[in-house]
N, C-alpha and C positions, 0 to 999 in steps of 0.2 A: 626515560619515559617522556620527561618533558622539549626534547630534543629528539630530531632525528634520528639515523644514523649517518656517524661520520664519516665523509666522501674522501675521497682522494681519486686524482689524475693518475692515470698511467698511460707508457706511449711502448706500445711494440714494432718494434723495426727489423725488418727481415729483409731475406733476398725476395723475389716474383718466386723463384724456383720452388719455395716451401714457403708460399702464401697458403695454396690450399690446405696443407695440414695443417698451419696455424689455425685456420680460418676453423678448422674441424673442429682442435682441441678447446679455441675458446666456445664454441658455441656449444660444444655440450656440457660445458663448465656453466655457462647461461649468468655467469656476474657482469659481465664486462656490458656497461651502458656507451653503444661506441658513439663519440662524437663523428659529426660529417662535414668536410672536411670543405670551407670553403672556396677553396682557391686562390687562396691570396699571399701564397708562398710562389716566388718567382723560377720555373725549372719544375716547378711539379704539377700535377695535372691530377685531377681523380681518376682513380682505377676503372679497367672495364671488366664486365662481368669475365670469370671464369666459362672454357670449354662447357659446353652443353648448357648452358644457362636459357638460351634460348626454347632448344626443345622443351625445358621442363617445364620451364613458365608456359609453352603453348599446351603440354598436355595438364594443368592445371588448370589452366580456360577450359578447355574440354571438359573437366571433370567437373566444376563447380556451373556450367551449362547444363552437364546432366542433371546435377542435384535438382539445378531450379525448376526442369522440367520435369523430372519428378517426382518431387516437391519434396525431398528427402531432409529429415531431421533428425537431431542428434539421439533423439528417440526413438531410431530404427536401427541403430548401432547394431543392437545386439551384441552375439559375443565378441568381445577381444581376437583383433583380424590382422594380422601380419602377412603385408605384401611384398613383392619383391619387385626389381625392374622389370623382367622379366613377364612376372605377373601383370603389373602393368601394362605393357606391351601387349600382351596377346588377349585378353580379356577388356583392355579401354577398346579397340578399333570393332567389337564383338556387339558390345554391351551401345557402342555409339548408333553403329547400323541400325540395333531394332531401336531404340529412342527415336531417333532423327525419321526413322520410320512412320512411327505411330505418329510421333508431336507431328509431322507432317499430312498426313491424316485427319490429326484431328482440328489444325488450320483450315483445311478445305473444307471439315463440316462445318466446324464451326460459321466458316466464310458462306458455306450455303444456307444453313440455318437464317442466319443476321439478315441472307435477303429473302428469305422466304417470310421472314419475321416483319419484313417492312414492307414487304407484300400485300400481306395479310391486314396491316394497319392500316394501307391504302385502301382496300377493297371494304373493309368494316364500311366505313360511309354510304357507299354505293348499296351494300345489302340492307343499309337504314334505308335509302330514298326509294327502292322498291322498283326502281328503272332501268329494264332491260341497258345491257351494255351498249349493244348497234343503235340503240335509239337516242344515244347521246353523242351519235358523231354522221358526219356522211352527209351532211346537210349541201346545198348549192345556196338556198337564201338564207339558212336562218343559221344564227350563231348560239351554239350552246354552253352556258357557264356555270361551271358546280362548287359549291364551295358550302363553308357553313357559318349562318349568319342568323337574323333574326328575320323572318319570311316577311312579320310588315312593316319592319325598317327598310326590306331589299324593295317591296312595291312601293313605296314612297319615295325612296330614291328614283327608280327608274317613270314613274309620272312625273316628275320632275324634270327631266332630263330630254333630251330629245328623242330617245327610242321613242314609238305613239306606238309598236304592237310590241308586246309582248306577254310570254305567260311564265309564269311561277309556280313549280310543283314545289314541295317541302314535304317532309318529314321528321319529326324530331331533331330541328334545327340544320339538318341538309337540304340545303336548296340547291334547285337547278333550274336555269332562263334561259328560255325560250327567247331569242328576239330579231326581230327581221331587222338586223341591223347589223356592220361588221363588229369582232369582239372587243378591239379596241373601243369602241363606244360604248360598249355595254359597262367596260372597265371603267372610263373614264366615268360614266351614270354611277357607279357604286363607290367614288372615291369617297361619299360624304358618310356611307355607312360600316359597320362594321363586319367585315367579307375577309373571308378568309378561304385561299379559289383551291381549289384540290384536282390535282392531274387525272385526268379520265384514262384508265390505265386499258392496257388492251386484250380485246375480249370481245365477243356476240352472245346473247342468251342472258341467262338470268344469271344477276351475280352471285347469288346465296351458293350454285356450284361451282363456282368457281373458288367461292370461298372454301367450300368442304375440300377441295381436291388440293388447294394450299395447306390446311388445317391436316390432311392425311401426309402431306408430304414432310411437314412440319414433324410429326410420328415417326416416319420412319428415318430422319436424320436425326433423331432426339435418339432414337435406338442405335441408332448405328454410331453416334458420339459417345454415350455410355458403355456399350461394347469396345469402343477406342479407349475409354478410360480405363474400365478394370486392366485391360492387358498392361495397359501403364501401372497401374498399382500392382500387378502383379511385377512388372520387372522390378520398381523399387523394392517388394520386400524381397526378391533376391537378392538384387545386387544393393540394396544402399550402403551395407556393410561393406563390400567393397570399396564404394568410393567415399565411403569417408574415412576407411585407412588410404585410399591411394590419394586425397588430398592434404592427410593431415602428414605423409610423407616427402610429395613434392611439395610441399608450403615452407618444411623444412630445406629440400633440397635448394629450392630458388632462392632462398634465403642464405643460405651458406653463397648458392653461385654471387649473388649481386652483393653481399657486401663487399666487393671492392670497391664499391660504387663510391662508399664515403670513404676512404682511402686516399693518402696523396703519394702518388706515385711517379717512378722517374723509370727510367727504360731497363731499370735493372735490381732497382729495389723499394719497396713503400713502407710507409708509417700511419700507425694507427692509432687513437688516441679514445681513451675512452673513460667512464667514473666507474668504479666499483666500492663496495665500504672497504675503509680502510683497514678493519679488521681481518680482512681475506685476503688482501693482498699477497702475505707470503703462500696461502695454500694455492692463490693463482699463479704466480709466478712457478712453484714449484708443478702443479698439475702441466702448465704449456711446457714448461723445460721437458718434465720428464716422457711428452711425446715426439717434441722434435728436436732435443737437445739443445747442442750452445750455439746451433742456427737460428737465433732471436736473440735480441736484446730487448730486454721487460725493466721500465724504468720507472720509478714513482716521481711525477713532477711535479705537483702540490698537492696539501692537504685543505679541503674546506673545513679550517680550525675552529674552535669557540678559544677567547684568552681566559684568562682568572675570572673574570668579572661574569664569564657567558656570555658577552658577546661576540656576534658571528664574524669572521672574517671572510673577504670574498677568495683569498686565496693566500697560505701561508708556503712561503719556499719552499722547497725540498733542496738541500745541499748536494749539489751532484759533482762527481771525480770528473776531471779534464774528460771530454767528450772525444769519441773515438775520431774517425775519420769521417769526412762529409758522406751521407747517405751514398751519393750519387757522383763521385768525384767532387765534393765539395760544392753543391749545388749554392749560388749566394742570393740573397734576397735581400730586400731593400724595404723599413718601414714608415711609417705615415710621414716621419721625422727626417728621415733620410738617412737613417743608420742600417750601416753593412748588417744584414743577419745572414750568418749561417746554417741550412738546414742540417743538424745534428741528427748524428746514427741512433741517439737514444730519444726517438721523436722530440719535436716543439724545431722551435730554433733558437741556433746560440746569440743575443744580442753581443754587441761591443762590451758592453760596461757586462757581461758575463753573465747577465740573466736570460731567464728561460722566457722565450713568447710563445704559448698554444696555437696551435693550428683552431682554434675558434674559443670565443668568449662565450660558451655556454653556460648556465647555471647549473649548480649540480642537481643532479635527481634528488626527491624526496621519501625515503624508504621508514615509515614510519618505523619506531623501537619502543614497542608495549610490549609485555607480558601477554602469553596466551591467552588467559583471563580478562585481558580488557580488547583485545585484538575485535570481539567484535563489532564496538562501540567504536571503530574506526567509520566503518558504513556511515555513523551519522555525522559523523563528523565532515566525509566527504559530501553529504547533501549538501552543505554550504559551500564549502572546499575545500582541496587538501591544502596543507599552512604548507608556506615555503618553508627553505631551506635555514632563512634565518631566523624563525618563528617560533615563538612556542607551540607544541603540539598540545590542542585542550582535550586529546584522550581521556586522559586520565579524569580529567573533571568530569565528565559526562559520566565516566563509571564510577564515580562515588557521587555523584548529585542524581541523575536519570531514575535509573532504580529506587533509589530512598525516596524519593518525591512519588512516584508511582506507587510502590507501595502503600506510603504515608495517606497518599489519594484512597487508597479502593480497599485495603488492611481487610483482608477476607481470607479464610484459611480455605474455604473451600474454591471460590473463584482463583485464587493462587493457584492451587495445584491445574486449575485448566490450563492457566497462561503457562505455568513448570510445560504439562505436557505437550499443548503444542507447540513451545518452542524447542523441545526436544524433537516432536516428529519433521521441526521445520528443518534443525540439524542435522539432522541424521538421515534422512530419507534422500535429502536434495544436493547437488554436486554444485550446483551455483555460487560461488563465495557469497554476493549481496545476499542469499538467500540464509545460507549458514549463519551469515552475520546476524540478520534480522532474528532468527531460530536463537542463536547465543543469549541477544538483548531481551527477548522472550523470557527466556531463562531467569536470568537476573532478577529480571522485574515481577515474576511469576515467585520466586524463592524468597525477594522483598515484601510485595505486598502477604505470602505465605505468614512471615516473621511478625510483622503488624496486625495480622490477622489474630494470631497467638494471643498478642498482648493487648486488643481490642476482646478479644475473647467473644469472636464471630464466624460463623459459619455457614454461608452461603445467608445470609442475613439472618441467623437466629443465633440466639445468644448461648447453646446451652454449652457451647466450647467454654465461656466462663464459668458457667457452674460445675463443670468436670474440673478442667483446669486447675483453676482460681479459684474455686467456690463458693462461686456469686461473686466475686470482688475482683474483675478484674485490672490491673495497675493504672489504664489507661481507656479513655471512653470517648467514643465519636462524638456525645454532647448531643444526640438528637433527644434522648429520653429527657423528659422534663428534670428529673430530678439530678441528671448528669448536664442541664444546660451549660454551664460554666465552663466546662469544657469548649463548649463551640466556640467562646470567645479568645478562649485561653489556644487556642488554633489558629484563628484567625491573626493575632499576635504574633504567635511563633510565626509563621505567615513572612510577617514584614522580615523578623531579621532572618531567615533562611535566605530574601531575597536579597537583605544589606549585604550578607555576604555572600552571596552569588553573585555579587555585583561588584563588590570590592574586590573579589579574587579574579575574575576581569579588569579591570582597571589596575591591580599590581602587575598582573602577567603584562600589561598593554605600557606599566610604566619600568620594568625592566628590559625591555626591549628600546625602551625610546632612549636608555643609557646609551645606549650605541652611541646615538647623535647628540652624549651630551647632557649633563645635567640639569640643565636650560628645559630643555625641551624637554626633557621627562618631566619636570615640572608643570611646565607649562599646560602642557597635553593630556596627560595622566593627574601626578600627583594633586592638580587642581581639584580633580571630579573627587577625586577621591576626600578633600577639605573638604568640599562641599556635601559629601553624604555623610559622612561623621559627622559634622559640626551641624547639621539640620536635625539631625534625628536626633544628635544630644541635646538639642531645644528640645525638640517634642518631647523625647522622655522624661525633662525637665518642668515638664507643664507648660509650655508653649505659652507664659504668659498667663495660665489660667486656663485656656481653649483646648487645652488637650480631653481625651474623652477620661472618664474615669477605669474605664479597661487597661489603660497605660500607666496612670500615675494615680497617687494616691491609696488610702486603705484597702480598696476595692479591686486595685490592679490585681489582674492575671498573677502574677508572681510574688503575690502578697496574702497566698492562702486561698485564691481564687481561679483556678483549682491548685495553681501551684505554689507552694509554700517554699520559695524561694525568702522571705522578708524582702522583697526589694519593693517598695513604693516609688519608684521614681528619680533622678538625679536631684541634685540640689540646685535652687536656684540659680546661683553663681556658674557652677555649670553648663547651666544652659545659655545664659549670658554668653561665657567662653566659647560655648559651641557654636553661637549664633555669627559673632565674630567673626571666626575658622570659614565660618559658611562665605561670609562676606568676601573676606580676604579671597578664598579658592575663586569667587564669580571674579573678584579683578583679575586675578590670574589667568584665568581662563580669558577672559576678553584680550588683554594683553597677544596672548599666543595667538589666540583665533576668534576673532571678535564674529566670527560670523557664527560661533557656537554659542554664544551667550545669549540666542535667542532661546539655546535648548537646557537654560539653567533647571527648570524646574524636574528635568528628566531625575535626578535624584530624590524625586517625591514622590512621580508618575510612575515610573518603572517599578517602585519599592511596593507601591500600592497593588501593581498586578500582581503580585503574587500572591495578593490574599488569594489568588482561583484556588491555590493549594483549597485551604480551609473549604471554599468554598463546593469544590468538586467532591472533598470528601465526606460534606454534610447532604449535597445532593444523590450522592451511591446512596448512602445507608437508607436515604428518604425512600427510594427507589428501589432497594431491597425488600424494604421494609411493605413499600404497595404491591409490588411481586408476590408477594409470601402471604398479600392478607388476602389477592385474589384468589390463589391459589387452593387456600381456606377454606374461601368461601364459595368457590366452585366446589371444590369435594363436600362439603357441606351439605350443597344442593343436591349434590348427584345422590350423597345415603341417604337424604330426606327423601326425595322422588322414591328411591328403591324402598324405603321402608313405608311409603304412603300405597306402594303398589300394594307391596304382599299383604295392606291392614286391607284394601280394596278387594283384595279378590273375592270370587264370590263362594260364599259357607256352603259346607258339602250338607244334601238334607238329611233330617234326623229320620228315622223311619218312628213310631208309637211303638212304646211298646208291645212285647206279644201278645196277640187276643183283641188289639186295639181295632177297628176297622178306620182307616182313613174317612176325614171328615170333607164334606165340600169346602173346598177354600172359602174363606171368611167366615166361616160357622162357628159358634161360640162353642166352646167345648172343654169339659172339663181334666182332658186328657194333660199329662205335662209332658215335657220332654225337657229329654238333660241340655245345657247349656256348653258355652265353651269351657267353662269351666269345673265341669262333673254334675251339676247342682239339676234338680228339676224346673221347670216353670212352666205356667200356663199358658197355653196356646193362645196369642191375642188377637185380635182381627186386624188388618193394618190401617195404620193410620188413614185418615184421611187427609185432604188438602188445608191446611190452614190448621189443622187440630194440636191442640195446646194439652199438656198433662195438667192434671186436675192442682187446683191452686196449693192443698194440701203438701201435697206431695211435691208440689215446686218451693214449696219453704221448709220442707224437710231436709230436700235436696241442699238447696242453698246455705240450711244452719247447719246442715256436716259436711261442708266445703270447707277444706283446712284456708283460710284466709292467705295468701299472695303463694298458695300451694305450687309447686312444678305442673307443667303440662300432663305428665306421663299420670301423677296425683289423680286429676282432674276428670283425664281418660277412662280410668278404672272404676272412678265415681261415676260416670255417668254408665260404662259395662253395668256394674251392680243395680243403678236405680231402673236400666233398663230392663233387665234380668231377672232381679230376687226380691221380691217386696221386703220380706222378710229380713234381707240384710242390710236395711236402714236400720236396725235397729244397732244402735253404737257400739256395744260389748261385738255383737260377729263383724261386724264391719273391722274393726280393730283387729281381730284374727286375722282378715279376708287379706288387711292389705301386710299382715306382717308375712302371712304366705306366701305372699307375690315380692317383699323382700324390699317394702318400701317404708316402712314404720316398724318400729319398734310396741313390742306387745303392750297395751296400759294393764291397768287395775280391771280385774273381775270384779 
């Protein structure tokens, strides 16, 4: 995982005669990464394409001409479409005629449109200044000039000047002059203003119809290009399906034809050279055999090795038996040095001293080697780039750091499961690998922050997942609630060292690599950085002298029961001394190797410090949940108060008197009752008037059976009642009234 996969060379040597079937069986084997081949073997030349290579590549132009014109994409497939030559043939020269047709069509309206269109811009002016067309041309004395300027900038210019007649029409910034004078003069008079002269286009009469009859023509090339385009969309969704099997077949075809191209070839036989993983080797070897038999020779001529240690080598031997006969009657070649090489039947060539030399120094390909499960975290990896060949690949890290940190960040059970699903629909729906990729890391991060949610005991920001769960208690807590603060600190901490060692396992991967070149230099380059972040932060967690915060060292540290009951208060003194040291020591180091880095000492502070965002991102979610949830609230809130203020609002249905009663004039005193909302009778009152006050009595009635800091709803019914029942001011029914309505408990009769 932390490595590639391993490469190996191979060289396939054949006759021309059964080049083509070679050329078949590797390609639908699809391992073989073929080197090309530069020339620099003496006797051999690169190969030319195979018979028919020409036509295919033209009828692939052809086809990928169609698509562009009409505009076909890999979303018009449709179903699964198997072409033949044949089909090809007789449906490409079908299918070209009506395209070349139409797209020719609709060039020419196009092409009429654009000038009917800058027609019409030209003439706009002219139906501003209001001036017949024939009256601005046909003159003998006077010169006429249109343009558009400022009208008493142009009359100040031309009193200035030597014209003495002249006249100026304008309109909304379109002028036109008049002047008995030729037009060069008139030009030279407006050098000093700002004019801008506009071609008097040709025409007699008024220009407004001229303009409509451009403005109509405009119409109907607008219609007649639109009727050009359906007919194009309609040939696309017949044929797009067509031609993007018939391209994705000759793509293949021209591709088989022109690999001879890198090929180094002699008048009777060529050599191929190419990487594949070295694990496949025998099933390739065995796949070519078994199509064209023992007319090939399949050779492994080095492996891109790693030794004991992991380090990369650029090419380790391959031991090979006496090499057969020269390719080509013993083709010989000569290199930098001036040593005979022979070009060998089993590709490369043979040096003197009996090693192998490749027909090119290419690097090998880099085929990353993850596990399915981390495979999609390749994606981000290449945003940076993909690691060579001699590299560590930091796959793997991204999928055990990426997700935990994400989660850690956002620890929500309900937001989880969105991110779960839409990286499943991004998976599953989409054929794009970056896409799938993204969809997998979705996943991940979606089923992390799910896990942290758990143990946060959160749910789309409400807590009650800890009181099911946990029951109230659950193990770990964001630290926004007051009484859970500790936490946030105790975060921000973990914070630093997630980043110490996110940083150090950088710096190890970065100083096992530099073994290559040398225990020196991994020192130097690596191991230094890596003194220096230990031996710093052993100060600080030491107490830095005293200057450390009490979140790190001391009774109060994070890890000292705050929240975490680790017992660690801190390193000891002396250790921090030592660490300080180590810190020292690493900055000479480091100048030593690359003194131009020692400006960047402090990055083992600066870098460790950015990761508080962890902490810091996941105390801003929950804030932000947390004001989500209380708007939300407090909008529902309003919306059942509004509904419950309408329905107290609407207006009471009238009572009728009872039977025998004769209706009263309104406002008439009357000793009539009628039942209330509540069953009870009351006396018909006259209504209020403006400003009018209940009698003082009865306002200190009301107020001394006022339960003291009583509920609103309380409050309501007391004033129902003192509206309503005189009579049920009196305390013993009152006490009934509200134990009815289900708001107090019955007292003492």
């Amino acid at each position: 995982m932390l490595r590639p996969e391993k490469m190996c060379r191979v060289s396939v040597t054949g006759s021309k005669r059964t080049m083509r079937d070679i050329v078949e069986a590797v390609h639908d084997l699809d391992m073989l990464h073929v080197t090309e081949y530069d020339g620099a073997w003496d006797g051999f030349e690169p190969g030319d394409p195979v018979d028919g290579a020409d036509e295919a590549s033209e009828k692939l132009v052809t086809v990928r001409s169609l698509e562009s014109i009409l505009d076909v994409s890999a979303d018009d497939a449709g179903p699964t479409r198997v072409v033949t030559d044949e089909a090809i043939e007789e449906e490409l020269a079908s299918v070209r005629e009506q395209v070349n047709e139409l797209d020719d069509r609709r060039d020419d309206l196009r092409g009429e449109l654009r000038e009917v269109e800058e027609r019409i811009n030209a003439m706009e002016p002219f139906v501003t200044l209001g001036i017949d067309l024939d009256l601005l041309r046909g003159y003998e004395s006077l010169s006429v000039v249109v343009g558009e300027a400022d009208p008493d900038e142009v009359k100040v210019a031309l009193a200035d000047s030597p014209v003495d007649t002249f006249r100026v029409d304008h309109e909304d910034g379109v002028v036109a002059i008049f002047a008995r004078a030729d037009e060069s003069a008139v030009q030279d008079a407006l050098v000093g203003a700002t004019f801008t002269g506009l071609e008097i286009p040709d025409g007699d009469g008024d220009p407004s119809s001229y303009l409509e009859e451009l403005q109509h023509r405009r119409q109907k090339l607008e219609s007649k290009l639109t009727t050009v385009q359906d007919e194009l969309d309609d040939l696309r969704l017949d044929y797009a399906g067509f031609l993007l099997a018939a391209e994705e077949k000759l793509s293949i075809e021209v591709q088989k034809a022109e690999a001879p191209l890198t090929f180094a070839t002699t008048e009777n036989a060529f050599i191929a050279e190419g990487w594949l993983p070295n694990d496949r080797y025998e099933e390739f070897e065995n796949a070519v055999r078994s199509e064209v038999g023992e007319a090939v020779d399949i050779e492994k001529l080095e492996i891109a090795e790693y030794d004991s240690d992991g380090h990369a080598h650029a090419a380790e031997a391959v031991e090979h038996e006496a090499s057969a006969p020269a390719a080509d009657e013993g083709a010989a070649t000569a290199d930098e040095e001036g040593e005979t090489r022979e070009a060998a039947a089993d590709g490369g060539t043979v040096r003197s001293d009996g090693g192998i030399v490749t027909m090119g120094s290419d690097a090998p390909p880099v085929i990353q080697d993850n596990p399915a499960t981390v495979k999609p975290f390749e994606a981000l990896v290449e945003v940076i780039n993909r690691p060579k060949y001699s590299e560590f690949d930091p796959t793997i890290a991204f999928f055990l750091t990426f997700p935990a940190f994400f989660g850690f960040m956002i620890g929500d059970l309900g937001y989880g499961s969105i991110y779960l699903l839409i990286g499943y629909a991004l998976y599953s729906r989409f054929d794009s690998d970056v896409v799938r990729s993204l969809g997998g890391v979705a996943m991940w991060a979606g089923g992390f922050t799910m896990l942290f949610g758990v143990l946060y005991g959160e749910i789309f920001g409400l807590h009650q997942l800890g009181e099911i769960v946990w029951g109230g208690n659950p193990p770990i807590h964001k630290g926004l609630q007051p009484h859970y603060g500790e936490y946030a600190l105790g975060w921000l901490v973990l914070s630093l060292i997630a980043g110490m060692l996110h940083l150090a396992v950088g710096w190890i991967f970065d100083f096992v690599e530099n073994l290559n070149h040398g225990l020196k230099d991994a020192v130097l380059e690596s191991g230094s950085w890596l003194m220096m972040l230990f031996g710093l932060w052993a100060w600080i967690f030491a107490g830095a002298s005293g200057s450390a915060p009490g979140l790190l060292v001391g009774p109060e540290s994070v890890f000292n029961g705050h929240p975490f009951p680790l017992g660690f208060a801190g390193f000891d003194p002396v250790i921090g001394l030592a660490g300080l040291a180590v810190f020292f020591a690493g900055l000479i180091l480091l100048v030593v190797g690359e003194p131009i880095e020692g400006v960047e000492f402090l990055n083992v502070l600066v870098n460790v410090l950015s990761y508080t965002r962890l902490a810091a991102v996941l105390l801003a979610k929950a804030g932000m949940a947390f004001v989500v949830n209380l708007l939300f609230r407090r909008v529902g809130h309003g919306l059942g108060r509004r509904r419950r203020v309408a329905l107290r609002h609407q207006p009471r249905p009238r009572v009728l008197p009872r039977t025998g009663d004769l209706p009263r004039p309104r406002g008439h005193r009357s000793d009539v009752r009628r039942p209330d909302a509540l069953g009870h009778r009351r006396r018909h009152r006259r209504p209020a008037r403006a400003g009018h006050r209940p009698p003082a009595r009865a306002r200190a009635r009301y107020h001394e059976r006022r339960p003291a800091g009583g509920s609103s709803r309380v409050r309501r019914v007391l004033r129902e009642v003192l509206r309503g029942r005189r009579q049920a001011l009196q305390p013993v029914r009152l006490r009934a009234h509200l134990h009815d309505r289900g708001l107090t408990r019955p007292g003492p009769q």
